[in-house]
N, C-alpha and C positions, 0 to 999 in steps of 0.2 A: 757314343756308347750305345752300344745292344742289345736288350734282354736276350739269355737262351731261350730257344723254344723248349715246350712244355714236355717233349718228347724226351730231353737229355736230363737224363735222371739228377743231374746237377743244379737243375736250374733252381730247385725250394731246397730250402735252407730247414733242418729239421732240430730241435735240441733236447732234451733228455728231461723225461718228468720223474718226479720222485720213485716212481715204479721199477722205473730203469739201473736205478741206484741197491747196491747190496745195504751200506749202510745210507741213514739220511737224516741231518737235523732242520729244525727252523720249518715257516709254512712253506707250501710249493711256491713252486717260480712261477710266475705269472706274467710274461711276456709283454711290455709297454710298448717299444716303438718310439718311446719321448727323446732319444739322440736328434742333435743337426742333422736334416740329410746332406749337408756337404759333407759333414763332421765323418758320417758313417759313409761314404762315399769316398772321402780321404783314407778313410782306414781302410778300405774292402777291392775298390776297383781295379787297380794295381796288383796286387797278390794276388786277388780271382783271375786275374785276365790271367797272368801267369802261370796260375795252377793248370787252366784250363788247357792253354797250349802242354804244358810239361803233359799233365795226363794221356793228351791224343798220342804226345810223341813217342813217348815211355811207358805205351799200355802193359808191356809183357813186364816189364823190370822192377816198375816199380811195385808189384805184388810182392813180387821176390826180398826186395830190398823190406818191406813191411816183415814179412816172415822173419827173414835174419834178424830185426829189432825184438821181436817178439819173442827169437832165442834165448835171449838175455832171460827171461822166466823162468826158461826151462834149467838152464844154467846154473841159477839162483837156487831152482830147489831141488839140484844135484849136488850142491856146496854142504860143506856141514854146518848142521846146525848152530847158528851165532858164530860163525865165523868172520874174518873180514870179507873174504870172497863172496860169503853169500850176499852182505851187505852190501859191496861194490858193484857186483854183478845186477841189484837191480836200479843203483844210481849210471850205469850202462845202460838199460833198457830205457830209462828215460832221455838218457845223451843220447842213444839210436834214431830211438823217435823219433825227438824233437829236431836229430840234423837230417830226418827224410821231410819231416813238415817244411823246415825253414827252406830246404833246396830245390821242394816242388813249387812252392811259393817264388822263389826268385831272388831270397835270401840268400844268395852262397858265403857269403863268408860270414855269417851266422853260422851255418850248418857245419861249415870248417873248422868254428872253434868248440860246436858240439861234438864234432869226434875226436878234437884234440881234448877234451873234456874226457869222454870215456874212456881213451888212453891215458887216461892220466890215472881215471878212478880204478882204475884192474892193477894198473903197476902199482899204486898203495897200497890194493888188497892183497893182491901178493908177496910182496914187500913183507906184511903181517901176517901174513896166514901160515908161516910155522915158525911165529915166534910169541909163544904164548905169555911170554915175561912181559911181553908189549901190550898187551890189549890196554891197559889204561891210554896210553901212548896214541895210539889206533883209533881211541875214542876221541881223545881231545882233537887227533888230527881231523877228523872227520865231522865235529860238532864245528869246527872254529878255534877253536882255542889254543892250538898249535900249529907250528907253519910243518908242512910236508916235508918228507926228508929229502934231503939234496939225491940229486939224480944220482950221482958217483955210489953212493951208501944204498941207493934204490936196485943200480946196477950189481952191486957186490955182491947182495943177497939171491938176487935172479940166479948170478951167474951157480952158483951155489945148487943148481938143477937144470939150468938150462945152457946151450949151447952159445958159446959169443957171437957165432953168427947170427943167430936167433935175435936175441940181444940187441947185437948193432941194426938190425934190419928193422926193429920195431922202434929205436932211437931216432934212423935215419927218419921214419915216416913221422915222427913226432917233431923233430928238430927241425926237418929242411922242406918240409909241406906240409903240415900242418899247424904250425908254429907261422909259418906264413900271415893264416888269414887273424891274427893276434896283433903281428908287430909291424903293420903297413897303413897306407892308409885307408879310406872308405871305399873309393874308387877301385872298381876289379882291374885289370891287366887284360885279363879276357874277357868280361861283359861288360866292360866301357861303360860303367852307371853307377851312380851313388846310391839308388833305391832297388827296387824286385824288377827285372826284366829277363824274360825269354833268353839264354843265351846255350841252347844245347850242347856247345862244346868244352862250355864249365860245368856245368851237368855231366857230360863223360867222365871229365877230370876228377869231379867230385865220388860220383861213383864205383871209380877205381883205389880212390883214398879208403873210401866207403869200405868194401870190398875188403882190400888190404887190411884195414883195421879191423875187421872181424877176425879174418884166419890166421894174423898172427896174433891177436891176442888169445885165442884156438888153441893154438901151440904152445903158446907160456902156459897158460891155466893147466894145460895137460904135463907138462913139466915139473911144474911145480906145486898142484893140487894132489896127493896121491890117490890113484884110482878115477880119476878122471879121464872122462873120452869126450872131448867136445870138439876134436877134430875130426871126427869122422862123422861127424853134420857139418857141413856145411856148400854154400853157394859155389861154385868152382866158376872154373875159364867163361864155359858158356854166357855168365851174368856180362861179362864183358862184349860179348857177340850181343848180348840184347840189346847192350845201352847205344853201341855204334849204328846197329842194323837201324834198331828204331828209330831213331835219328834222322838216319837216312831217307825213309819215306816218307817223315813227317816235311825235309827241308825239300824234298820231289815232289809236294804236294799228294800224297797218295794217305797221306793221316797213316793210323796204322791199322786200316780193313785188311791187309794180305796176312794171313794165319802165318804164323811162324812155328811148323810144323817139327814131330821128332821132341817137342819139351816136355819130360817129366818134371816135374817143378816137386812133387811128396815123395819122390820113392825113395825107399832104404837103403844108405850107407851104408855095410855093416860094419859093427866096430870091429879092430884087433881081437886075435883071439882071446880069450881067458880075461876079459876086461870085460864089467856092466858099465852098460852106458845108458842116459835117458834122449831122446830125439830133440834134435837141436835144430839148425837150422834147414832150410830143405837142399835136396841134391838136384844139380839139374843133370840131363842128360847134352852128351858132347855136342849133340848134333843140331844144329837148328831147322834145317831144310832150307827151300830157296828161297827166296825173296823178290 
């Protein structure tokens, strides 16, 4: 093992005083240290080392991927108020999150079944959000207290605004890859290891599931919400060209110092005509430059 040098902004570990918090109960946190250091060793070494590599490798992409998580916000409060969507949309924002933590970490099939997680929580919100005889329904399903409605009756009501191609496209990504990292076992297929390990070509994979899972869940919401635009935010082709490019320099040894020029990563989509929309996630530009 290696300490980083003091130069990579990585190396000190920083945590949040009561200041930093909007609300806050109880005294401040007061920092002890009194863990095993194997103990805190066993839990840290492994997923930093991992982090570390993902970050050199995925410097452009993974901002991007942050931004799209943090869509889920803006989503939320374009939804109407006490809706299901608006509810669903920010238990998304926390599946988004948590499946770019767990896959920069070296977690992937963590992160697998947090986006088969947020596909699941937008298709209940939808499901409910224009049938207002149901919200007791809606509630229970979503405290616990009821099981989720069968996919068939999940699908029936979709289809009811949205196209069956649509439909089956967002099925397929749930049923036959995503659904994957649920019903197998610990061991990847592609990263050959039962714990967090380096493996950038499941890191592509993941972040085309990724990807996918945003913009058609995009599309349903804009179907089936009315007056919603949250397809004309979002990430396109290009996020693709980051995850391979970067990749590539990183397994060249070149990390990723070469600028990957031509990216607008904030500039404005505009919506359809005659539709308000609020800004969702960002747009990139087609081009990357050369590498």
């Amino acid at each position: 093992m290696k300490p980083l040098p003091l130069s990579d902004h990585r190396a000190v570990r920083v945590y949040l005083t009561d200041d930093d918090y909007a609300l806050n109960e109880g005294p401040p946190y007061d920092p002890k240290g009194n863990i095993d250091p194997k103990a805190w060793r066993d839990l840290t070494v492994l997923p930093d080392s991992v982090a570390l590599m993902t970050t050199d490798a995925f410097t452009l992409a993974i901002p991007v991927l942050q931004e799209i998580a943090w869509a889920w916000l803006e989503i939320c409060d374009a939804m109407p108020a006490d809706s299901p969507m608006r509810i669903q949309a920010m238990a998304a924002l926390e599946s988004f999150q948590g499946a770019t933590f767990n896959a920069v970490h070296g977690w992937y099939r963590i992160a697998g079944i947090a986006l088969r997680n947020a596909v699941e929580d937008i298709l209940v919100g939808l499901y409910y959000q224009n049938q207002a005889t149901k919200r007791s329904e809606f509630d229970n399903v979503t405290s616990g207290k009821a099981r989720t409605p069968r996919r068939g009756e999940i699908d029936g009501e979709l289809l009811k605004f949205a196209s069956r191609e649509l439909v089956d496209e967002v099925n397929a990504l749930y049923q036959d890859e995503l659904s994957v990292y649920v019903h197998r076992m610990s061991d990847g297929t592609l990263w050959k290891s039962n714990g967090p390990v380096f493996a950038p070509e499941q890191f592509n994979v993941w972040i085309g599931q990724y990807d996918r899972a945003f913009r058609l869940l995009a599309r349903l919401i804009d179907a089936v919400v009315s007056g919603a635009c949250v397809e004309g935010w979002q990430a396109e082709s290009s996020l693709s060209v980051l995850r391979t490019r970067s990749s590539r320099i990183f397994l060249e040894g070149g990390g990723d110092r070469q600028a990957v020029r031509g990216i607008d990563r904030a500039r404005q989509r505009p919506c359809p005509a005659g539709k308000g929309c609020a800004a969702f996630a960002p747009k990139l530009s087609s081009g990357t430059g050369a590498l």
